[in-house]
C-alpha positions as protocol buffer text, in pm:
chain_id: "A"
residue {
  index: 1
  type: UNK
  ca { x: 0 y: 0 z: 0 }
}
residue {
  index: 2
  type: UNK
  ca { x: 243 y: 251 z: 105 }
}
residue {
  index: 3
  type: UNK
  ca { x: 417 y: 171 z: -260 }
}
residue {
  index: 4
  type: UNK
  ca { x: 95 y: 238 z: -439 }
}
residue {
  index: 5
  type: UNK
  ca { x: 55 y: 545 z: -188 }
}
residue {
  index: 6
  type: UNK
  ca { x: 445 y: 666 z: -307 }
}
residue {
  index: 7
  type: UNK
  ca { x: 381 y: 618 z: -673 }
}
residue {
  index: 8
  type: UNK
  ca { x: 130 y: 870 z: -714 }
}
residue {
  index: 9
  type: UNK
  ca { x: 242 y: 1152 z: -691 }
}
residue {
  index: 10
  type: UNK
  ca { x: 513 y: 1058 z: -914 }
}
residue {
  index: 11
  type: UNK
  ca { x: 299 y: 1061 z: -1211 }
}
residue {
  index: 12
  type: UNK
  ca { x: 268 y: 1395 z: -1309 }
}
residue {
  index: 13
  type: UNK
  ca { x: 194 y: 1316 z: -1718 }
}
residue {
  index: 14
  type: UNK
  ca { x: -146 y: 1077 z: -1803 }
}
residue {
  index: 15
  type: UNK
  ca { x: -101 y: 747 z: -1884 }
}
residue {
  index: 16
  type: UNK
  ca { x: -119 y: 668 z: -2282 }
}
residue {
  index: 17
  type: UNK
  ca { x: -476 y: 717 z: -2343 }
}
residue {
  index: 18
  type: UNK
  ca { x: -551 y: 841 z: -2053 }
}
residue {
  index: 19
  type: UNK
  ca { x: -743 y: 1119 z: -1968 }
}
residue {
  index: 20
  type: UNK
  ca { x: -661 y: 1459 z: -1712 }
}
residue {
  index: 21
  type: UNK
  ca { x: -952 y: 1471 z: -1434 }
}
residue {
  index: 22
  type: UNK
  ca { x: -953 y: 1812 z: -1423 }
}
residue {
  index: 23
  type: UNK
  ca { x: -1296 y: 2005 z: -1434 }
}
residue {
  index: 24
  type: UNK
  ca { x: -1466 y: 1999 z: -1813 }
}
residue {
  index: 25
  type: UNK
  ca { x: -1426 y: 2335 z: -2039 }
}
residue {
  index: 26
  type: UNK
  ca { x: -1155 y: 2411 z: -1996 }
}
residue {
  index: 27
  type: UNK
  ca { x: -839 y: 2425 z: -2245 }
}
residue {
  index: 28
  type: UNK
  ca { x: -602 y: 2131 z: -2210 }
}
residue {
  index: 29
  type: UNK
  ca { x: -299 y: 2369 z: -2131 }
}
residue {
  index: 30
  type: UNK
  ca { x: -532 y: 2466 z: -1808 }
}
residue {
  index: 31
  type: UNK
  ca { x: -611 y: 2061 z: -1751 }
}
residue {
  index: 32
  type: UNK
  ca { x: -225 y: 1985 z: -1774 }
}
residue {
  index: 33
  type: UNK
  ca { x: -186 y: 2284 z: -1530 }
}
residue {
  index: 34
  type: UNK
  ca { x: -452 y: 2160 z: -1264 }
}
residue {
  index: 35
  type: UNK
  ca { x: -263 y: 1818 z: -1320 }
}
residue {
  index: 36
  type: UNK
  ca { x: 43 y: 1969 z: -1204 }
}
residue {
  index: 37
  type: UNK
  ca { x: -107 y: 2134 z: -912 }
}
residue {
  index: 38
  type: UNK
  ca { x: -239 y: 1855 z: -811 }
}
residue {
  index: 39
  type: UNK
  ca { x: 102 y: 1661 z: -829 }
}
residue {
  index: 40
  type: UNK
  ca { x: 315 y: 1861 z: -655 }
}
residue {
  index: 41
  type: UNK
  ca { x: 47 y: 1913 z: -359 }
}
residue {
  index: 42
  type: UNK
  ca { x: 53 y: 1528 z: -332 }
}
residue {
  index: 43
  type: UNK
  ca { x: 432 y: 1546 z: -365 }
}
residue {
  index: 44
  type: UNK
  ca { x: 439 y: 1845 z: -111 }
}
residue {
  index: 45
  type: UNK
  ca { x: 247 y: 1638 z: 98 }
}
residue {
  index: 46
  type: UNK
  ca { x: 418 y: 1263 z: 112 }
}
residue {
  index: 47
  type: UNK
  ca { x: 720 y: 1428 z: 202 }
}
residue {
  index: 48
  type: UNK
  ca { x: 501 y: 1606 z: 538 }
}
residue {
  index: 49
  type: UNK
  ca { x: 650 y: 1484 z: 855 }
}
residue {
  index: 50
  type: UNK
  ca { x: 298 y: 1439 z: 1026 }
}
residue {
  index: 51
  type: UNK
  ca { x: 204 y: 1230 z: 664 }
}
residue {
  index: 52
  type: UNK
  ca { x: 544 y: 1039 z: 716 }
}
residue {
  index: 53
  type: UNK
  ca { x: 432 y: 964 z: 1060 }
}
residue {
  index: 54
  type: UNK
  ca { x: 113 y: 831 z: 970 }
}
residue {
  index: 55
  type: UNK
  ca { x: 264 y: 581 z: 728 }
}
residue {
  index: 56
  type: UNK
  ca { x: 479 y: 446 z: 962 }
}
residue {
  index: 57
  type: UNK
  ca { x: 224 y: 405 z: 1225 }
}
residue {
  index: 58
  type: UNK
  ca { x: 1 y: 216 z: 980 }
}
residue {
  index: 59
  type: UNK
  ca { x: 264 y: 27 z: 884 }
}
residue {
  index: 60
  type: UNK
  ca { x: 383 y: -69 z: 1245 }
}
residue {
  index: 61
  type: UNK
  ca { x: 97 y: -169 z: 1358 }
}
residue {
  index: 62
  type: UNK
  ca { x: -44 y: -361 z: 1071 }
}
residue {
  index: 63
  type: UNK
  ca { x: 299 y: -550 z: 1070 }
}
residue {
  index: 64
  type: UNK
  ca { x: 264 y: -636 z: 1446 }
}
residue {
  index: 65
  type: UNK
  ca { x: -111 y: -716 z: 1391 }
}
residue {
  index: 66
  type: UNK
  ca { x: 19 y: -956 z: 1115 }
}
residue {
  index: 67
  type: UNK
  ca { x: 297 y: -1123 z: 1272 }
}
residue {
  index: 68
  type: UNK
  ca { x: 121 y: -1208 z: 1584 }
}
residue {
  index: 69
  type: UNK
  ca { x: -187 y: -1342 z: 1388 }
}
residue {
  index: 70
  type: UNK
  ca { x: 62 y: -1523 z: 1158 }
}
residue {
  index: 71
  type: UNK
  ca { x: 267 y: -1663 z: 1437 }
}
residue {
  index: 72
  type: UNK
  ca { x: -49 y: -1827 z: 1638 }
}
residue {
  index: 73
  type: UNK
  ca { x: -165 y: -1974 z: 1323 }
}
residue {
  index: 74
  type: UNK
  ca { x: 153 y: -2080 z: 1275 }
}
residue {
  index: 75
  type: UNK
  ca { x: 240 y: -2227 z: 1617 }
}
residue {
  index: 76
  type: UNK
  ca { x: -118 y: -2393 z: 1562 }
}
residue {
  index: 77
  type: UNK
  ca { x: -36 y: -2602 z: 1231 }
}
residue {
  index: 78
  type: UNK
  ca { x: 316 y: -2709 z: 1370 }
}
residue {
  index: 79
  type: UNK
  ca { x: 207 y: -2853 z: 1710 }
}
residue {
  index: 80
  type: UNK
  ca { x: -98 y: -3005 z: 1460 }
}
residue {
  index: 81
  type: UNK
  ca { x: 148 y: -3145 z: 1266 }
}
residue {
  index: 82
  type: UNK
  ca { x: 461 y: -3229 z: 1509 }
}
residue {
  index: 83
  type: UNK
  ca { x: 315 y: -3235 z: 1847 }
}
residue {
  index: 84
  type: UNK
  ca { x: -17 y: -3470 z: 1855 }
}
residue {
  index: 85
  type: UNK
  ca { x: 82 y: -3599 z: 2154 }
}
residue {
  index: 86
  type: UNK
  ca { x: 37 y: -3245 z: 2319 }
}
residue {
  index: 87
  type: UNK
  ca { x: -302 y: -3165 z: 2127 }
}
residue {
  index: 88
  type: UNK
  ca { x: -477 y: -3479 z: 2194 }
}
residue {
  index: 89
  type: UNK
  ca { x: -406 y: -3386 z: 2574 }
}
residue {
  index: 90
  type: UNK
  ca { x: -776 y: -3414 z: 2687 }
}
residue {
  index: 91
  type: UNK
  ca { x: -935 y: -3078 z: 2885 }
}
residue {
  index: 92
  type: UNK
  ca { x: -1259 y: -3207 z: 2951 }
}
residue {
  index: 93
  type: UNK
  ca { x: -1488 y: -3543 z: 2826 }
}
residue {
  index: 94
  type: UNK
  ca { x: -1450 y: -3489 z: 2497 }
}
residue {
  index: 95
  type: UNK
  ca { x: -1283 y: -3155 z: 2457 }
}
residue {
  index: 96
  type: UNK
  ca { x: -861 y: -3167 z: 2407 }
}
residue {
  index: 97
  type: UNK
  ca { x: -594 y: -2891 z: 2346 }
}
residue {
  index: 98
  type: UNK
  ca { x: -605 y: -2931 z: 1955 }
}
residue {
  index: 99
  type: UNK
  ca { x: -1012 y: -2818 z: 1983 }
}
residue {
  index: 100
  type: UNK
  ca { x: -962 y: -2513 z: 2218 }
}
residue {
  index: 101
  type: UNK
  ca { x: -647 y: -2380 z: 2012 }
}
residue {
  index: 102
  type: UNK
  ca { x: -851 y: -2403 z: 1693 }
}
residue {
  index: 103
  type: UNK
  ca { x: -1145 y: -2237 z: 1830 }
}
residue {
  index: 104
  type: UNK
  ca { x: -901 y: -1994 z: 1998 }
}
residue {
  index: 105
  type: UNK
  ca { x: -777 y: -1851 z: 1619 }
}
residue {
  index: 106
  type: UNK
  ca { x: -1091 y: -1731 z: 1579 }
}
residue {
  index: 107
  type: UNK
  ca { x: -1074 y: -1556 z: 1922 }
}
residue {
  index: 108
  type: UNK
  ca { x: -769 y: -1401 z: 1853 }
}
residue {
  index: 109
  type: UNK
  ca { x: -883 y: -1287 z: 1506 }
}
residue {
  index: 110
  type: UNK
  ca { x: -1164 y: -1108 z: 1695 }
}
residue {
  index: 111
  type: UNK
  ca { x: -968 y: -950 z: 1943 }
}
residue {
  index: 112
  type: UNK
  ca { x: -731 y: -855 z: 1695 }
}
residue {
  index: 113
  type: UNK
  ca { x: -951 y: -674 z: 1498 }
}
residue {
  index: 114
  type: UNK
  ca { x: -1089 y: -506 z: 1797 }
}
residue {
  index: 115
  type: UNK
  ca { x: -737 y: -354 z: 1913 }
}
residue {
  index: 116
  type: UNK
  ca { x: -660 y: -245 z: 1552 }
}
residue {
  index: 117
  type: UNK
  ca { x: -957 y: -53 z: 1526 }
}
residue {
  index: 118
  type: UNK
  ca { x: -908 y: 90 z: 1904 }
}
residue {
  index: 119
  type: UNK
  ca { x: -528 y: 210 z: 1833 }
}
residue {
  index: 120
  type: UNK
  ca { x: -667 y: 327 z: 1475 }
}
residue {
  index: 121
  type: UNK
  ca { x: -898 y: 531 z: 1671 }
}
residue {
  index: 122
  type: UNK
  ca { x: -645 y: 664 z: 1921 }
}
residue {
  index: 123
  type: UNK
  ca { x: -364 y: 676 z: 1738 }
}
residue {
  index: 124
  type: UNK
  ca { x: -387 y: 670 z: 1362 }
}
residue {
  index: 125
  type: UNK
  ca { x: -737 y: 822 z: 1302 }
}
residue {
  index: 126
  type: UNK
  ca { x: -641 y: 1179 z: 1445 }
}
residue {
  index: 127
  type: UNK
  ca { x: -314 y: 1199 z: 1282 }
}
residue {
  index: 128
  type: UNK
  ca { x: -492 y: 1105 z: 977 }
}
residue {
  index: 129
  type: UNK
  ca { x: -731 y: 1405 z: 1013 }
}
residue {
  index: 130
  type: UNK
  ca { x: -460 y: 1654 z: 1065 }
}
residue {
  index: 131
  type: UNK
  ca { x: -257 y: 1550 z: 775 }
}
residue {
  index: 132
  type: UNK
  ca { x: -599 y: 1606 z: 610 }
}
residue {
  index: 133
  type: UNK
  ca { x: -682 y: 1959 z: 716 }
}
residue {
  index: 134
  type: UNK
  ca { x: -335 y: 2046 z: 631 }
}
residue {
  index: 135
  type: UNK
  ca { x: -385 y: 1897 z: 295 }
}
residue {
  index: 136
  type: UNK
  ca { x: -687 y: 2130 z: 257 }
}
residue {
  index: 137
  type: UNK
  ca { x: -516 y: 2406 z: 347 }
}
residue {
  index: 138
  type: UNK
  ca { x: -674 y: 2442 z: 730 }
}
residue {
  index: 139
  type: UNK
  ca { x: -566 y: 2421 z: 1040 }
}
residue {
  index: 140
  type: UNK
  ca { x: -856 y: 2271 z: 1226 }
}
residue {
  index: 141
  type: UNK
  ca { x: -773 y: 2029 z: 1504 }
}
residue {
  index: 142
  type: UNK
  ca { x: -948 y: 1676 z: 1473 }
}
residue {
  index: 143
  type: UNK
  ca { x: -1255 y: 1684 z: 1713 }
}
residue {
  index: 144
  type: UNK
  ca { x: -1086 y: 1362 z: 1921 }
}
residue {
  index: 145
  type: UNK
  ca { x: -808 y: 1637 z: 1971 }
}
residue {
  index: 146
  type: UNK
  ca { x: -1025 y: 1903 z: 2160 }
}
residue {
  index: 147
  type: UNK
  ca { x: -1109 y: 1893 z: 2480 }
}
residue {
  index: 148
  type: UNK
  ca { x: -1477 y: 1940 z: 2589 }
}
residue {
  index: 149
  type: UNK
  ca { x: -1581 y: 2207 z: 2830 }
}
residue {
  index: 150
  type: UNK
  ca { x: -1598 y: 1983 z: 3140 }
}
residue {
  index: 151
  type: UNK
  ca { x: -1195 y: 1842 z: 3064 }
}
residue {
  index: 152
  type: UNK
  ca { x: -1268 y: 1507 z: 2905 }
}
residue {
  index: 153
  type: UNK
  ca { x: -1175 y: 1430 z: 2521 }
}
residue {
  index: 154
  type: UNK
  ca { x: -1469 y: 1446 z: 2313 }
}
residue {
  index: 155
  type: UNK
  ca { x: -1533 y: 1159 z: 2073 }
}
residue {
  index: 156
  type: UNK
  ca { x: -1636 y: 1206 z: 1714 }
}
């Protein structure tokens, strides 16, 4: 993603064929002129530290979301495959270790999703809007950022 996010901005000429989105009626000297403005704000803008930032958030976390989802499943198919002693350990009647780590990936794939979208939320999603109001040109602060009148963070 971040790849297709870097390449972008890079384009600055249409593809072969393709055409400029800038607004209808005008002249194409003035669509190859919006084009360019439009590339070197995105070009202005993936060099922004606070845009930077947000990359390499997203890209932390979804890594460590990954690898730990990746590792359980892992650690699941190899005692499957090289420890049955271990799995058929019984828990209960009918119940053994093989059943409750099975059922447990889809625990962890909840859970997982839950804490992504919590630290999205926290950390990502106001960052995000920031690097977006300074895209636009403003300098509003993300609602999650203000405070409320009694002291507490206000949620969007």
């Amino acid at each position: 993603m971040v790849d297709y996010m870097e390449g972008v901005y890079r384009r600055r000429v249409p593809d072969p064929g393709g055409e400029l989105h800038a607004p209808p009626g005008r002249s194409a000297a003035a669509r190859r002129r919006a084009q360019a403005d439009i590339a070197h704000a995105c070009e202005r803008m993936s060099v922004d530290p606070g845009f930077v930032r947000l990359r390499r958030r997203f890209a932390i976390q979804a890594g460590l979301l990954v690898a730990a989802f990746l590792g359980s499943y892992m650690s699941y198919l190899l005692l499957s495959a090289y420890a049955r002693d271990f799995m058929s350990i019984r828990i209960a009647e009918s119940v053994n270790v093989a059943l409750v780590m099975g059922i447990g990936q889809f625990l962890l794939t909840f859970v997982l999703a839950w804490a992504f979208g919590r630290f999205s939320e926290r950390a990502i999603d106001p960052l995000a809007a920031q690097v977006r109001d300074r895209a636009a040109g403003g300098a509003r602060p993300h609602p999650a950022a203000r405070d409320g009148a009694d002291g507490a963070a206000v949620r969007p």
